[in-house]
Structure formats: C-alpha cells, structure tokens
N, C-alpha and C positions, 0 to 999 in steps of 0.2 A: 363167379365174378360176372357181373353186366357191363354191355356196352359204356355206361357212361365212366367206371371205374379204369377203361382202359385207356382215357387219354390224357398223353403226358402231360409232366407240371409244364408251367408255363412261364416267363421269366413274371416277374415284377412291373414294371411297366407296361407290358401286355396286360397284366390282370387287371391294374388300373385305368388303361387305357380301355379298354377293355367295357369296362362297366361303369363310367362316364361316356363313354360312345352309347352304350346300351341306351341309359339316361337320354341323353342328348338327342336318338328316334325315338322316343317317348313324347319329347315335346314337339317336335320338326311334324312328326307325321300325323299329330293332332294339329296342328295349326294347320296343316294343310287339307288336312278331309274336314275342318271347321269352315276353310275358304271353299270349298268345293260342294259342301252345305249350305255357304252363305247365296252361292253364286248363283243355285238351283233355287230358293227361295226370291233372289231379285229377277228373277226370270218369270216368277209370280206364280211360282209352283205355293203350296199349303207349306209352311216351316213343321209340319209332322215329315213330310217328305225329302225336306233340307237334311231331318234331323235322321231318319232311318239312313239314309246317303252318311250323312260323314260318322254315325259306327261303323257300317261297314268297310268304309276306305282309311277308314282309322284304324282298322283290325287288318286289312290285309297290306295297308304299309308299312303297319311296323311290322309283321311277321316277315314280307319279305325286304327291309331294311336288317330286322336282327340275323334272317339265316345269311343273306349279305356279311356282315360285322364277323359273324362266328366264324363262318370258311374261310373268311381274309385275313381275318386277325388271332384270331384264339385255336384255328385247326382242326374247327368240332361244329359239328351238325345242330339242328334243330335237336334230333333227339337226344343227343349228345347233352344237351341242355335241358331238359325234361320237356322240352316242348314237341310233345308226341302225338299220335293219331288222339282225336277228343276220345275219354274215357271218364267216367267216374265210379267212383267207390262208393256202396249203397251208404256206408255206416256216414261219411261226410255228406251225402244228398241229403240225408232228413238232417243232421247237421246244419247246415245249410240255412234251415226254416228255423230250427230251435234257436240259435241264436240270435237273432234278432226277434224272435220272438222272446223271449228273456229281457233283454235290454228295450223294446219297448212297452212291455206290459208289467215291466216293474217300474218305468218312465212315469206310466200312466196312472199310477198307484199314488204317485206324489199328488200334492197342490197344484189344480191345474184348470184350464177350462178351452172347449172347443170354441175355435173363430174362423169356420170354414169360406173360403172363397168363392164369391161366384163367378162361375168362366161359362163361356158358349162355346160350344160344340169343335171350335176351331183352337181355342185357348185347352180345352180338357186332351185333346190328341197329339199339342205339344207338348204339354206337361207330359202326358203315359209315353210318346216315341221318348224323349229326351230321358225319361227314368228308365225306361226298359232296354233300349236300345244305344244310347249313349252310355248314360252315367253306370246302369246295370251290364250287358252284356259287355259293351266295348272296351270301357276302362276298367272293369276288371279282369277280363282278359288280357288284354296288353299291359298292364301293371304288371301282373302275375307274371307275362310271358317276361319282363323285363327285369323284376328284380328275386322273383325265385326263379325265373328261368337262365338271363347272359349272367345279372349281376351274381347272384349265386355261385354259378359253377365256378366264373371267372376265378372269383374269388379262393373258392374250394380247391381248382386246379394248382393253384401257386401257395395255398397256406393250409387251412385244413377247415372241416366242416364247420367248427365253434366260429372260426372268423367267418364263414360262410354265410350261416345263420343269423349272427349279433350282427355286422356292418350292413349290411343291407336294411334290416330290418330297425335300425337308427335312423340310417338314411332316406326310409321309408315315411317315420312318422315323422325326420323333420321335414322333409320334403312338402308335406303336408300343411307345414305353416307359411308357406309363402301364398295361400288362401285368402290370408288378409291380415291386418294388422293384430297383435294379440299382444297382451299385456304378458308379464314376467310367467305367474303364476297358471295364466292358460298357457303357455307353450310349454311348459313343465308336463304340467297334464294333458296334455297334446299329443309330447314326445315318449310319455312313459306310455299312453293308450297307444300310438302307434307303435311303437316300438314292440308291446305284447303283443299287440294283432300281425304284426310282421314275422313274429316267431311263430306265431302261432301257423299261419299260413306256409314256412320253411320249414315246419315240423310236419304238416299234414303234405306237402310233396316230397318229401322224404320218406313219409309213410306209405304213398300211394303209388311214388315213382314218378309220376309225372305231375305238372303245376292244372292238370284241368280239374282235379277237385277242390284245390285249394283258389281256383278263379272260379269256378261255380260259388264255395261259399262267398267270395268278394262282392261277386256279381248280386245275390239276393240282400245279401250285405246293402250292399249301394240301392237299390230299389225298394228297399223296405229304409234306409234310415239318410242315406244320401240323394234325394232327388227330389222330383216336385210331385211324389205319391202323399207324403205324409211328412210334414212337419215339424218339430218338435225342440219348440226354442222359447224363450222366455219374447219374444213379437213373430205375429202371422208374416207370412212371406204372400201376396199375391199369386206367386206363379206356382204355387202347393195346392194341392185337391182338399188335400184334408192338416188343417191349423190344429195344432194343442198348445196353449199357451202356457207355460207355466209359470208359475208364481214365486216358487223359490228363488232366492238370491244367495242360493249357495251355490261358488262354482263346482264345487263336487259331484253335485245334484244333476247344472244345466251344462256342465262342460266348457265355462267361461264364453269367449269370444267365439269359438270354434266350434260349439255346439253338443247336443247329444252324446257323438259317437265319442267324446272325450270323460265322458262323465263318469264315477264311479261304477254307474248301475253297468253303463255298456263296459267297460273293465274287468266287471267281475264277470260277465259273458264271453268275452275274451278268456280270462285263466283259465274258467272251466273246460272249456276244451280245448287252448293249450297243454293244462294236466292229461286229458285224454288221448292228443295226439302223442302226446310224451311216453304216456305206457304203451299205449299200441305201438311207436316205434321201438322202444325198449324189447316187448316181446318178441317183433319181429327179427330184429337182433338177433336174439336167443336164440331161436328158433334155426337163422341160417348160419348162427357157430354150431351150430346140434351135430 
C-alpha cells in the first residue's frame, strides 16, 4: 500500500470544499502573477520578461496556496495528492510529442492555407516566453497540480476513484468554455474533447503516480496547439508565428468557436492514448494483485 492510499476519507463537504478552493487558487494566483507581469512590463522592462515573471509566480503560488488548502483542509500533503518531486515516465515523454503531433498533421492534411505573421524581434519573444513559459510550462502545471492533483484525491478520498476521474475531468472541459462565447454545438464538442483529455490525463497519473507526466504531456499540448507558436483556426491571429488557415466549415473539422483542440482530428488523439493509459493502468493493476 502507498502513502497516498493511507489517508482517511474525508467528510462531504471537505471534499467539495475542498476542490472549489483548489479551483478558486487556480484563478487568484493567475490573476496575480498576470499583475506582477503586467507591473514589470509598465516598469518598461520587454513583456517577454513580464511574461517569464508571472509563469513562474503563477507556478509557485498556487503550489504554495494548494499545499496550504491540503494541510488545513483535506489533512494531506503535496504528495499525498500526487504533487511530488518532478519525475517523468519515458513511455508518456515521447507521448507528449506524438500527440499533438497526430492532431496537427492530420489538421494539416485538410483544406487549408498558410497566412503567417510578420512580427520584430520584440513581438517573436512575446509570443515564444507566453507559449513556452506561460500558456506551456505554467498552465499546465498548475492545471494538472489542481485538478488531477487537490481536485482528484479530494474527490477519491470521500467517494471513489470513478468519481475521482469523471468529475474533474467534466469540470475540466467545461471550465474551458468560459474562453468565450460558443454556440450549443461547440460546447458539446468542447466538453466531450475536454472531458476525454481530462481522463485521459487522470488515467496517465494514476499510471505514473504522480501528475508531472500527465503536466508534461499538457504542457507540450499547449505550446504546440494552444499558444501563439502555431495557429490553427479557420482566421490568422496576429500574435501567432505561424497562421494555417482552414477552409472547412465543418465544425468537426475546425472545432467550432473554440478551435482546433475541440475538433475530431484532436479527439481522436486524445482516445488513442487514453486507450493506452487504460491498459497500462490495467496491467499495472495486475501485476500489484500478483
């Protein structure tokens, strides 16, 4: 039996409180390493240096807001909650690359044409800190730390791993629609792509033990399909390196309102290695009834 198996349930109300607090340093200590970014930039520093500043104070506020939240509330540690020393598992690192490598090179395959941006030297190091360091490194670390790491156990400690896994990982892809306004049919497809990549991500830290391979794959996730590296919407964005525009008007295709990562191609990137964290935790299973 491991540490995290050893701590008691928890009532009801803690569980929920619980993982709403989690949520809640999620948004708090972004808004605050965004002002502490903004402040450094009106100071007349470069906004690449605005923007390396608030991932990092974005990533060590919530880590110590959550170990905060666990000891006072829930009775359990960082690692308690799989938020343990960084590690990763080789089989999820190249993981990591494949899929988004999948969902955009089948993207790419559709109706489509490049309409890249011109930017100077000041505009290109925004865009790469804000992919790599914000929207890659940071937020999916803290994502991860927050809903496969408090929101998870919370949950697992008072009910059991199923609600563990499925309520988070709901609450995950709806969460996601408060991005912007979206028609019926995009948040449908919004919440059924989120919801798979949130399993998907609760299956692979269940497999690995801890949430830093399941935030490594978020993290390349987001810098390869969520940031201002590479594009991939039916209009160029300016503050993107590289535009692919596409032509179809199917939202299955472009992911309606919400983009790419909503689209069937990226979905079906998702299953597939959902299926695979599936049998790898299955086997490992096995293996420790053996």
């Amino acid at each position: 039996m491991n540490k995290t198996e050893k701590i008691p349930a928890c009532k009801a109300w803690k569980a929920i409180v619980g993982a709403l607090s989690a949520i809640a340093v999620l948004i708090v200590t972004q808004l605050l390493a965004m002002l502490a970014g903004s402040g450094v930039i009106a100071l007349g520093l470069p906004k690449a240096a605005g923007n390396v500043l608030s991932a990092i104070l974005y990533l060590l506020f919530a880590l110590l807001a959550l170990k905060l939240l666990c000891g006072k509330l829930l009775g359990a540690t960082l690692a308690d909650c799989r938020i343990t020393r960084y590690k990763i598992k080789p089989i999820w690192a190249v993981a990591a690359f494949i899929m988004p490598a999948i969902a955009v090179g089948g993207l790419l395959l559709t109706a489509g044409h490049w309409d890249n941006a011109k930017m100077d030297g000041f505009q290109l190091a925004d865009s790469l800190t804000t992919s790599i360091f914000v929207a890659g490194l940071a937020v999916g670390a803290v994502e991860e730390a927050v809903f496969r790491g408090v929101v998870m156990k919370a949950l697992e400690m008072r009910w059991n791993k199923a609600a563990a896994v499925i309520v988070p990982s709901v609450a995950f892809g709806a969460a996601h629609a408060l991005n912007g306004k979206l028609s019926l049919v995009s948040f449908i497809q919004l919440l059924v792509a989120g919801s798979i990549v949130g399993i998907l991500f609760s299956l692979v830290t269940y497999e690995s033990g801890s949430i830093w391979s399941a935030a490594f794959m978020h993290s390349i996730w987001n810098m390869c399909m969520a940031s201002g590296i590479l594009n991939i919407y039916t209009e160029p964005m300016d503050s993107c390196i590289f535009n692919y525009v596409l032509e179809s008007k199917s939202t299955l295709i472009t992911g309606g309102e919400f983009g790419a990562e909503a689209s069937v191609i990226s979905i079906g990137a998702y299953l597939i290695f959902t299926v695979v964290a599936a049998i790898l935790l299955k086997r490992k299973s096995r293996e420790a009834a053996a």
